[in-house]
C-alpha positions in Angstrom: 12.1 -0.6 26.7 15.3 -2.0 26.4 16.6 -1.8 22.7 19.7 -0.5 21.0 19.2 2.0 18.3 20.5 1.8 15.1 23.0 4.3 13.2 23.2 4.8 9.9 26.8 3.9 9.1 27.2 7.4 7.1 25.6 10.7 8.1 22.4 11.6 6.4 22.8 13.0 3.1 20.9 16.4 2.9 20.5 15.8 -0.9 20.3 12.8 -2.9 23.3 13.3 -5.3 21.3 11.3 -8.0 17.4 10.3 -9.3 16.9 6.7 -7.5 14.8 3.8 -9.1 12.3 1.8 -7.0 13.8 -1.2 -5.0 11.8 -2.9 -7.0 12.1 -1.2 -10.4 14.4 -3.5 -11.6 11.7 -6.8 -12.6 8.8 -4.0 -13.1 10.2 -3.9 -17.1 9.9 -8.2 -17.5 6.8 -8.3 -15.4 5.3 -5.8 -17.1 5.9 -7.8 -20.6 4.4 -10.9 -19.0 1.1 -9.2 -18.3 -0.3 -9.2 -21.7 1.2 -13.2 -22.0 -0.5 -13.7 -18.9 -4.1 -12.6 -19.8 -3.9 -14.5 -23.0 -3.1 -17.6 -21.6 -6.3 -17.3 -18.8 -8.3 -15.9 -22.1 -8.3 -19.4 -23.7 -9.0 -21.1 -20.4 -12.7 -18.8 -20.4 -15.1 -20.9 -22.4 -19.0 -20.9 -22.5 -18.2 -24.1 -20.6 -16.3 -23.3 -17.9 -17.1 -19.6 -17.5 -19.3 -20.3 -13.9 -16.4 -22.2 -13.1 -13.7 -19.5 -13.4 -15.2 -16.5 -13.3 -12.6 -15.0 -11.0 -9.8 -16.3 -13.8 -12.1 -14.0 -16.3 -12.7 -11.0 -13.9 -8.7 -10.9 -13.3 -8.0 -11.5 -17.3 -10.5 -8.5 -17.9 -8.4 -6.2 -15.6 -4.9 -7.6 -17.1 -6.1 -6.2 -20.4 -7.7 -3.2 -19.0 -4.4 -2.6 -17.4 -2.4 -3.3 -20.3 -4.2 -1.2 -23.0 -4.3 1.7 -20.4 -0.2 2.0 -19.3 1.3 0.8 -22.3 1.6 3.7 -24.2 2.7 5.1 -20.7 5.4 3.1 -20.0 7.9 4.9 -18.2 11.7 4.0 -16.2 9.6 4.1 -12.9 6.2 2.4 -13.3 5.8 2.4 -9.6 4.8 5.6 -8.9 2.4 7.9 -10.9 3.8 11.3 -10.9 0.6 12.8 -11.0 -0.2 12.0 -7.6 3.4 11.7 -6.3 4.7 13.0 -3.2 8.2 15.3 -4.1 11.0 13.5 -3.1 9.3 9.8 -1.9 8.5 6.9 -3.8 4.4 7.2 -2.5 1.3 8.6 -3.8 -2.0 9.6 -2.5 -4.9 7.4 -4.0 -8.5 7.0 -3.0 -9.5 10.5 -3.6 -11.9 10.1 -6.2 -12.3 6.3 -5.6 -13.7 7.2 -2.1 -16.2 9.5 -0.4 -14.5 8.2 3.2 -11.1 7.9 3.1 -7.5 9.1 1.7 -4.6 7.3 1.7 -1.2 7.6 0.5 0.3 4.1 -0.8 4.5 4.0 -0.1 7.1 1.8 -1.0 8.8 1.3 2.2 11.4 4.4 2.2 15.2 3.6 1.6 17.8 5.6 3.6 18.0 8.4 1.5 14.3 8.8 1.8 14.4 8.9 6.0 14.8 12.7 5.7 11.5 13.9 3.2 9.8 11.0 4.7 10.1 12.6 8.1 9.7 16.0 7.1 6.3 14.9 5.3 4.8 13.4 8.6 6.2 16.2 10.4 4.4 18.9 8.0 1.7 16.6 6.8 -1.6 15.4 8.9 -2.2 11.5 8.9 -4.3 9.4 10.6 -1.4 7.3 11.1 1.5 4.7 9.7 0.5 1.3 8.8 3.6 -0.8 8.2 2.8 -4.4 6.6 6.3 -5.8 6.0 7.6 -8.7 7.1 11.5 -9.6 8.6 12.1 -11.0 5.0 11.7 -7.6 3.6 15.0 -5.7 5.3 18.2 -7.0 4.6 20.1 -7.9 8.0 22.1 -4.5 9.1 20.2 -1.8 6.8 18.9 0.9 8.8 15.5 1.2 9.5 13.4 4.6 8.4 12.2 4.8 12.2 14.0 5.0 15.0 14.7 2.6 18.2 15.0 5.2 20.7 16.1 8.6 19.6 17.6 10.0 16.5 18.2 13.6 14.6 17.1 12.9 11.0 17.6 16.0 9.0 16.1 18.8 10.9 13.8 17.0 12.9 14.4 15.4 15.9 12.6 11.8 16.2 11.8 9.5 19.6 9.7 6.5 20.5 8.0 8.0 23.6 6.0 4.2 24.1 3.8 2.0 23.1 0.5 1.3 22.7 1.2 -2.4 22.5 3.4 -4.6 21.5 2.5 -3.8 18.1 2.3 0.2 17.8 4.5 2.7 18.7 4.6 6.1 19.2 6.9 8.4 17.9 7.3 12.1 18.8 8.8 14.4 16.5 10.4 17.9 17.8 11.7 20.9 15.1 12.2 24.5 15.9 10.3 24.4 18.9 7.2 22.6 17.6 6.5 19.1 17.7 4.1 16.7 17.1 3.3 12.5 16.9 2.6 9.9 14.8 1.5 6.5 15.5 3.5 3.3 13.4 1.4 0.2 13.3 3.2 -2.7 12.4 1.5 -6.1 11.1 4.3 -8.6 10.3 2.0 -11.8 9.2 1.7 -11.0 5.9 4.5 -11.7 3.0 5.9 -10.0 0.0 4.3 -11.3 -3.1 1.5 -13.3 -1.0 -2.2 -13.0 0.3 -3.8 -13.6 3.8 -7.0 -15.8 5.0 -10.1 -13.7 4.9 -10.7 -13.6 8.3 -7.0 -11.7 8.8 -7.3 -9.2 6.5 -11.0 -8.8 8.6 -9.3 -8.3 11.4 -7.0 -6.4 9.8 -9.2 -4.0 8.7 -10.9 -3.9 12.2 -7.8 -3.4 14.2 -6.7 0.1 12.0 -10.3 0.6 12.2 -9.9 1.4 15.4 -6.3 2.5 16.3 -7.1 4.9 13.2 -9.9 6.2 12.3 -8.7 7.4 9.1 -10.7 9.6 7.1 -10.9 12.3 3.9 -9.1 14.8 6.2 -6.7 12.4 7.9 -5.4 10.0 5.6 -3.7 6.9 6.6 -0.1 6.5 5.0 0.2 2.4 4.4 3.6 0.6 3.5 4.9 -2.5 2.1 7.9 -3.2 0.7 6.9 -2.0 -2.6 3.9 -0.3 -2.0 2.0 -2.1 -4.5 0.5 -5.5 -3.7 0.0 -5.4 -0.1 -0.4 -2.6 0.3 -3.2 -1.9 -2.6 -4.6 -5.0 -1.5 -5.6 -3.1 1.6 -6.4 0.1 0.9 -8.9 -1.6 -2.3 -10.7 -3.6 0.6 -10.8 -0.5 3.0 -13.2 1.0 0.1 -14.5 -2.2 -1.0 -15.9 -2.5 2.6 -16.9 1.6 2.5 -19.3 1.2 -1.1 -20.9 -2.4 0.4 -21.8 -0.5 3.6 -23.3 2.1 1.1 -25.1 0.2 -1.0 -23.7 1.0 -3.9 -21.9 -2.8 -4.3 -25.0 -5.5 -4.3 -23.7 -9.4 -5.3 -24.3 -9.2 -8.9 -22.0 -6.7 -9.4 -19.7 -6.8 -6.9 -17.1 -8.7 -9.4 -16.8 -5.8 -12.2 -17.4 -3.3 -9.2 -13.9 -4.8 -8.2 -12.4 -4.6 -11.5 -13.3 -1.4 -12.1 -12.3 0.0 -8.3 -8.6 -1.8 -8.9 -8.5 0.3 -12.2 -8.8 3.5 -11.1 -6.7 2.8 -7.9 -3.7 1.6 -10.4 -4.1 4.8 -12.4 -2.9 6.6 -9.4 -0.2 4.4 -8.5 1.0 2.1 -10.3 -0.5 -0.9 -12.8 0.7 -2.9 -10.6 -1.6 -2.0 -7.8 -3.2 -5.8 -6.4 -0.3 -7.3 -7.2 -1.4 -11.3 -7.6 -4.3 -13.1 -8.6 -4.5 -14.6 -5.3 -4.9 -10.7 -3.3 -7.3 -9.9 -6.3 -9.6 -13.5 -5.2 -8.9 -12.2 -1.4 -10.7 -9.4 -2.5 -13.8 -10.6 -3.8 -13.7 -13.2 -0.8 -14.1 -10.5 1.3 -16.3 -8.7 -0.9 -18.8 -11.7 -0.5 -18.0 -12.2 3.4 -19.1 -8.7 3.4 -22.3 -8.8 1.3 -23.3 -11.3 3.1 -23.3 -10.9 6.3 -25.7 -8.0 5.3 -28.4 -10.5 4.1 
């Protein structure tokens, strides 16, 4: 494989010298204000008239305000990452555990240099299924380093290598400390962009493709990573146990809209409220929802 690895342009810091926001921590303070502006404005479109119509607009107005009332009077500097299910030292948090009987994941922003060395250590000590890595090229700026290596590179204690691939798309990575060592599989889907939403059929064989690189489970969770960690990336863990309760039974077409609300809900209370970022990954959602429920007819 011929590639060039890249070095930090400083040596690893063994301590972060002080508390660091969220890349994207900066617009979570207006964003968050233009929630409750949001919902009203798509309140007053929701008429006896037109409700057929936009029922989507009023499923996705209900969770804006469910959201709203629920993290306002929790509003903290870092709304991005629920400390109560928080990984020490990483801006990531393990959701899904009560939300689904299947699977565990652990939803990341995608780590910042002086994150490389407790993100390491964590897959090192940790056991996942695997890394899912949905950014795109938009989302590094040209020359920062990247949290995985091109070839071969100490980070903190641990020694990490790409020993191959799997295909052009997934690498493997093999991680040696004090004599024990270990891998961990990076898949790395590139199509979809910060801030937008795929075709149904993609995120189908999205899905599909972890499905079976994977198989990520309860015991094994699967650690998934955008750039924020938060609309992408809850836009597919939410479908992975969207598809779970439709195979169960327990999501039938009538309800499958406030099934959705309510599954979003609980998986923002562990992350962030902005977990499903848009209204467009919340309608990719129930699109796939439906694709789902019937096919089963």
């Amino acid at each position: 494989m011929n590639v060039t690895p890249t070095q930090p342009s400083t040596p690893y810091p063994t301590e972060p010298e002080r508390p660091r926001p969220s890349k994207v921590a900066s617009y979570a303070a207006a964003f968050f204000e233009g929630v409750s502006s949001v919902a009203l404005s798509l309140k007053k479109k929701v008429t006896k008239e037109t409700a057929t119509e936009i029922d989507i607009e009023a499923l996705w107005v209900d969770l804006l305000n469910r959201t709203n009332t629920y993290f306002e009077p929790l509003r903290v500097a870092n709304p991005f990452c629920n400390e109560a299910t928080a990984l020490k030292d990483l801006q990531a948090n393990i959701v899904g555990q009560t939300s689904s009987k299947k699977f565990s994941f652990v939803a990341s922003q995608l780590p910042s240099y002086y994150e490389f060395i407790p993100f390491w250590e964590e897959m090192f000590k940790g056991r996942y299924s695997g890394i899912v890595d949905l950014t795109s090229i938009r989302d590094l700026p040209p020359g920062m380093p990247t949290y995985y290596p091109e070839m071969r590179e100490r980070i903190g204690g641990i020694d990490v290598e790409v020993r191959g691939l799997l295909d052009e798309t997934t690498f493997v990575y093999l991680m040696k400390k004090e004599g024990d060592e270990k891998t961990i599989i990076r898949y790395h889907f590139d199509k979809w962009l910060d801030g937008k939403s795929l075709t149904t059929e993609m995120l189908i064989f999205l899905i599909k493709t972890i499905e079976e690189k994977f198989h990520p489970s309860k015991e094994l969770p699967l650690w998934i990573h955008c750039r924020a960690g938060i609309g992408r990336t809850g836009t597919l863990i939410t479908a992975f146990i969207l598809k779970e309760k439709i195979e169960s039974e327990e999501i039938r077409k009538e309800n499958l809209g406030l099934f959705l609300v309510e599954l979003i809900f609980a998986l923002r209370k562990e992350r962030s409220q902005f977990f499903v970022e848009t209204f467009d990954q919340f309608a990719l959602l129930l699109s796939f929802g439906t694709h789902l429920l019937e096919k089963r007819l």
